[in-house]
MDTraj code that builds the backbone (N, CA, C; nanometers):
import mdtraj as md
import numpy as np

residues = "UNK UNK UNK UNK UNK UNK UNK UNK UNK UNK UNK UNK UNK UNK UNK UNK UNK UNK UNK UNK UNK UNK UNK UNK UNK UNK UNK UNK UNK UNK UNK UNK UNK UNK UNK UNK UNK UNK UNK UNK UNK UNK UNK UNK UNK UNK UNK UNK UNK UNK UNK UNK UNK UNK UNK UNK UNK UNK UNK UNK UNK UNK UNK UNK UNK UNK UNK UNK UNK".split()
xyz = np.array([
    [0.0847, -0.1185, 0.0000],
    [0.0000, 0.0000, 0.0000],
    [0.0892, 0.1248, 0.0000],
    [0.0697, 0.2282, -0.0837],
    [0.1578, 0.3254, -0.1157],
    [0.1141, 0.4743, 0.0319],
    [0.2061, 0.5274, 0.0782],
    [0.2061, 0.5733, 0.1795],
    [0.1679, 0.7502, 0.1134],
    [0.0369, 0.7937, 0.1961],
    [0.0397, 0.9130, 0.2025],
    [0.1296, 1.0454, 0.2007],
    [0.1593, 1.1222, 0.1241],
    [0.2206, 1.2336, 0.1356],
    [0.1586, 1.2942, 0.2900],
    [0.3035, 1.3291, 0.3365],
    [0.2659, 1.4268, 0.4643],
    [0.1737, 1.5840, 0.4597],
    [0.0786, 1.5849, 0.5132],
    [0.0203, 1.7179, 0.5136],
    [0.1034, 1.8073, 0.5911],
    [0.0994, 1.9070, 0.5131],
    [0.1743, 2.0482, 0.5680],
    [0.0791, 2.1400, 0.6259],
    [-0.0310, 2.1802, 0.5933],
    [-0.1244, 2.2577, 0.6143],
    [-0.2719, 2.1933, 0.6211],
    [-0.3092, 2.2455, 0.7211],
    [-0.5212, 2.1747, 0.7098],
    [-0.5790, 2.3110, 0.7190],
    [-0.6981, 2.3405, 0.6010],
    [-0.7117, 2.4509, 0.6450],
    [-0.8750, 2.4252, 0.6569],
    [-0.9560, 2.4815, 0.7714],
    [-1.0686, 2.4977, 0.8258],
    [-1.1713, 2.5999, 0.8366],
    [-1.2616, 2.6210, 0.7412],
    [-1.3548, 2.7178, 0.7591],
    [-1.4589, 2.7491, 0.8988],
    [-1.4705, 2.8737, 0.9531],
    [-1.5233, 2.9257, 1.0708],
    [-1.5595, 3.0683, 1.0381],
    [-1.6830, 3.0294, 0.9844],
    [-1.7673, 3.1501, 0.9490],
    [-1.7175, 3.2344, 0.8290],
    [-1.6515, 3.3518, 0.8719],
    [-1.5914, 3.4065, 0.7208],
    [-1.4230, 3.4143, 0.7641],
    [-1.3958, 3.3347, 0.8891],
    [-1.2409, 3.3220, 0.8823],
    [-1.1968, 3.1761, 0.8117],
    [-1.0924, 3.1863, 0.7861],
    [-1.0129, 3.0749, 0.7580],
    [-0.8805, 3.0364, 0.7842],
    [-0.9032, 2.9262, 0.8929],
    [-0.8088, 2.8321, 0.9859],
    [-0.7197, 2.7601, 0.9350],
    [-0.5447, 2.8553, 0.9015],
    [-0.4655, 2.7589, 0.8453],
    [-0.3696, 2.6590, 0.9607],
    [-0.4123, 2.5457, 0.9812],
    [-0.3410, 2.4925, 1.0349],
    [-0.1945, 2.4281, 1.0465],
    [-0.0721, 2.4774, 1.0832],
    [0.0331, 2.4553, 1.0652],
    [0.0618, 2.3125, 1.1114],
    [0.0969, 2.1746, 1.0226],
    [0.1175, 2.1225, 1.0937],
    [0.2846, 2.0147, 1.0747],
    [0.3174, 2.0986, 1.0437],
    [0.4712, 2.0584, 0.9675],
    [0.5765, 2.1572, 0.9948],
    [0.7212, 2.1594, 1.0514],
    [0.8502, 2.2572, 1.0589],
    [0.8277, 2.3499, 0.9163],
    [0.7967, 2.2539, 0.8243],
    [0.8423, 2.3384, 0.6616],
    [0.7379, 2.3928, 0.6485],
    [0.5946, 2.3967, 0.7070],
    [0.5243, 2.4855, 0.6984],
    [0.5083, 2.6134, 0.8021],
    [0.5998, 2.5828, 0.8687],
    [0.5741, 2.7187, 1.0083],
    [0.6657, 2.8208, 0.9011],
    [0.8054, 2.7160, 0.9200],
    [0.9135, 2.8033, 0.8215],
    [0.8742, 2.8814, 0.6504],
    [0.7781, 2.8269, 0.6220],
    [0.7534, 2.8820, 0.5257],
    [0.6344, 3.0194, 0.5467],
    [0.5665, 3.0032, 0.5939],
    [0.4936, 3.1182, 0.6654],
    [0.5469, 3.2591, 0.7632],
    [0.6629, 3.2091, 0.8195],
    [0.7853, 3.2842, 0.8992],
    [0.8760, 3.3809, 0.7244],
    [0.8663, 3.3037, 0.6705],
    [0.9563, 3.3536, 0.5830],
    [0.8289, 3.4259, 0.4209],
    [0.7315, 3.4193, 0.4632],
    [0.6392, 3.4566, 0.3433],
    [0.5007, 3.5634, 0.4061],
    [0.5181, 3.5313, 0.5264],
    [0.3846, 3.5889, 0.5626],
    [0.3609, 3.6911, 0.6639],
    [0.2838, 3.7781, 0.6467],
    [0.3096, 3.9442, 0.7443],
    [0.1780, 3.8822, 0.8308],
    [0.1815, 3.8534, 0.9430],
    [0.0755, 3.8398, 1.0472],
    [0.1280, 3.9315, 1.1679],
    [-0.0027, 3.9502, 1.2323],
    [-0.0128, 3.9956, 1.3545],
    [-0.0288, 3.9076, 1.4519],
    [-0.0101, 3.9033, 1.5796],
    [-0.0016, 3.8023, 1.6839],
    [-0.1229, 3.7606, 1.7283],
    [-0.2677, 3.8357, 1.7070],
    [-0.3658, 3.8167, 1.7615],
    [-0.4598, 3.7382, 1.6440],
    [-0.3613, 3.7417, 1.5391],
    [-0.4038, 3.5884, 1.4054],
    [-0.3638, 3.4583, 1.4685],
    [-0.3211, 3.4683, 1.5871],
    [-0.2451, 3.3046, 1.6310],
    [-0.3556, 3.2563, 1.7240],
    [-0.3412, 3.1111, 1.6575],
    [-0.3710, 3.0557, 1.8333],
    [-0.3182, 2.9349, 1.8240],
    [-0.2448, 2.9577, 1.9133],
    [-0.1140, 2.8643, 1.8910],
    [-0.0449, 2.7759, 1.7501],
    [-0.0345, 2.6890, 1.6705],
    [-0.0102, 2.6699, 1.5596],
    [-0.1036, 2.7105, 1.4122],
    [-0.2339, 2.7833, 1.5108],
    [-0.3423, 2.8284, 1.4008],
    [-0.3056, 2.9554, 1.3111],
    [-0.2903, 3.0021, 1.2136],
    [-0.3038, 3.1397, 1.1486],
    [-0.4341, 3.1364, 1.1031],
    [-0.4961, 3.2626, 1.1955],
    [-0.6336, 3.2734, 1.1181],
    [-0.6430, 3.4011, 1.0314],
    [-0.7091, 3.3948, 0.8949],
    [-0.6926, 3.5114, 0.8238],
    [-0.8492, 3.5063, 0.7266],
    [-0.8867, 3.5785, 0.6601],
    [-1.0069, 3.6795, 0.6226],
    [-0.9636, 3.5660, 0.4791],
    [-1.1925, 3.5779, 0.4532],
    [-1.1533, 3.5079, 0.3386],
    [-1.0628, 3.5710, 0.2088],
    [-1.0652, 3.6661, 0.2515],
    [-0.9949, 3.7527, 0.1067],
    [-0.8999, 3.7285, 0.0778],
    [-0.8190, 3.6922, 0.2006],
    [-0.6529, 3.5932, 0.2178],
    [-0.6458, 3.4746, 0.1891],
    [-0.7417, 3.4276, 0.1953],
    [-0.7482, 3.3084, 0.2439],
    [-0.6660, 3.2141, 0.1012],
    [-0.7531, 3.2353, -0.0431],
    [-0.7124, 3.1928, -0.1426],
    [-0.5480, 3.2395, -0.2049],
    [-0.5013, 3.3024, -0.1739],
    [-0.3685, 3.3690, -0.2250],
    [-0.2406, 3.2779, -0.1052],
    [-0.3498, 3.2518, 0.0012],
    [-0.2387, 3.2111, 0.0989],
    [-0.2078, 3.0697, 0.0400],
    [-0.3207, 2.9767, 0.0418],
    [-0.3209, 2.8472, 0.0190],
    [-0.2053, 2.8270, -0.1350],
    [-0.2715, 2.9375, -0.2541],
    [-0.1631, 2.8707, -0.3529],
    [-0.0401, 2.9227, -0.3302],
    [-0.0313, 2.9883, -0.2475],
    [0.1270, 3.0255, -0.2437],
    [0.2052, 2.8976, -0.1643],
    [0.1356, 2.8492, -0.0386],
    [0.1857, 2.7549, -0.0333],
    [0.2102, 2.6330, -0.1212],
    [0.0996, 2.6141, -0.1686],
    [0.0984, 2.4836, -0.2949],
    [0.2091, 2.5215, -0.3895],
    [0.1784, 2.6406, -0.4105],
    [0.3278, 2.6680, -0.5399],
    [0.4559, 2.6545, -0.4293],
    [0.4931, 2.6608, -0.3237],
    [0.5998, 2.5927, -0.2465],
    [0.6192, 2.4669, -0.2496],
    [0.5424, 2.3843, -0.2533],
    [0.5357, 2.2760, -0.2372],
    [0.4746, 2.2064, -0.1051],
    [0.4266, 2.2563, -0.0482],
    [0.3084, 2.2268, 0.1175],
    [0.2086, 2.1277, 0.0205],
    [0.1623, 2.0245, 0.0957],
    [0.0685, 1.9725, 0.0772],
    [-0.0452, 2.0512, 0.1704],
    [-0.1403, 2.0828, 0.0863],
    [-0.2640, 2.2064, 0.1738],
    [-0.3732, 2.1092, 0.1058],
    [-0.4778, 2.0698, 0.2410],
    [-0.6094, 1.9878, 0.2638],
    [-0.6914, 2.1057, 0.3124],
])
top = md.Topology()
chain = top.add_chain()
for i, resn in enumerate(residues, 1):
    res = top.add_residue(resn, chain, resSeq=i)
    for name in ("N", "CA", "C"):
        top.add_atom(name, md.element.get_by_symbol(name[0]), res)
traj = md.Trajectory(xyz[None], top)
């Protein structure tokens, strides 16, 4: 049986936010190194951001190479 690619990101809808879940080193690091947040977007490995973000965030990761669910 051929083994799943590791998820990098889960991301979760909550109303009109959207819950990117960090769940990989290469995805914190890639967000550290790509992404302007404020501290009160955290909760703890969560970045939460506006749907307007929401789509620009995800393919930027995918064009990194993150597996994003």
């Amino acid at each position: 049986m051929k083994k799943q690619p590791k998820i990098d990101v889960e991301v979760r809808r909550a109303a009109n936010i959207f819950q990117f879940v960090l769940k990989t080193k290469k995805a914190h690091n890639w967000v550290d190194e790509n992404v302007h947040s404020e501290p009160w977007q955290w909760m703890g490995n969560v970045l939460n951001v506006e749907h307007d973000v929401a789509l620009n965030l995800s393919n930027g990761m995918q064009k990194a190479g993150l597996k994003v669910v």
